[in-house]
N, C-alpha and C positions, 0 to 999 in steps of 0.2 A: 747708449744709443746716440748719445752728441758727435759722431764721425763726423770730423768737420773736413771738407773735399776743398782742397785749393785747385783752384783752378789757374793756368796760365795765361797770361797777357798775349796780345797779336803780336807784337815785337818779340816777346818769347819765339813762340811758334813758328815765326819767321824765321829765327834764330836757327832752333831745330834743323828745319827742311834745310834750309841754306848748308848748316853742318852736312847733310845726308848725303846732298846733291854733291856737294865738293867733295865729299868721300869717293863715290859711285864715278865720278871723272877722272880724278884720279887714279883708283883702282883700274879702270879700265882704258886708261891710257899708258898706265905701267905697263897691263896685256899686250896691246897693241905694241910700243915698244919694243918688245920682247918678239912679237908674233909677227909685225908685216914684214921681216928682212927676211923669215922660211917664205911668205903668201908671196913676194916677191917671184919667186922661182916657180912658185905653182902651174904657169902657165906650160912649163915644160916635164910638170910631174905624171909620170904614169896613172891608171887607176888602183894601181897599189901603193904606190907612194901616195896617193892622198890619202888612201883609206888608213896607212898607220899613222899619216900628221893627224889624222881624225880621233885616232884610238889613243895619240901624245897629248893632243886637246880636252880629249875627255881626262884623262889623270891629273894636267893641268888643271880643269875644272875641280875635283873633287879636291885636291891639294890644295886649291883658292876657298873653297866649300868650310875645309874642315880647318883651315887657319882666319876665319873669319870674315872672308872677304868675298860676299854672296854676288857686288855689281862682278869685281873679275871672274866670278866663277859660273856668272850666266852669260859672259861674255864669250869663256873659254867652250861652253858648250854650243854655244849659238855658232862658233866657228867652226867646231867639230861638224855639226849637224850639215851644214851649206858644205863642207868640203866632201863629206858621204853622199849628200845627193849629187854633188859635183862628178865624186870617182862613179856612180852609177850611171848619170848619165852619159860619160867618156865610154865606162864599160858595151854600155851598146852598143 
């Protein structure tokens, strides 16, 4: 019954998040990297041509997902998702 629970220091913990946070910008400035030279063009993209950068963002997504990397892969969907309401609202 003596589980003895270590607990971490605030310097720790700082430590941690600090780790997290510079992951998570970097991961999603990799994205971006990669992603604003296609969003460049977007302005002259059809509502078709959004809608499959949408459906490339999402396998980006799930590819960033399943290699560990959950900030680029909420990144990769959150662009998907704005370029689908995007090609719908064009569509109109």
């Amino acid at each position: 019954m003596g589980a003895s629970k270590r607990g971490i220091s605030t310097a720790e913990a700082h430590e941690l998040v600090e780790a997290a946070v510079t992951k998570a910008v970097r991961e999603v400035t990799w994205l971006m990297a990669v992603v604003i030279p296609e969003l460049m063009k977007a302005p002259q993209w059809t509502p078709e041509e959004r809608a499959k950068f949408a459906a490339a963002l999402e396998g980006v997504a799930e590819s960033q997902k399943s290699d560990g990397r959950p900030a680029a892969a909420t990144a990769a969907a959150a662009l998907a998702e704005a370029l689908q309401i995007q090609g719908r609202r064009a569509a109109s």
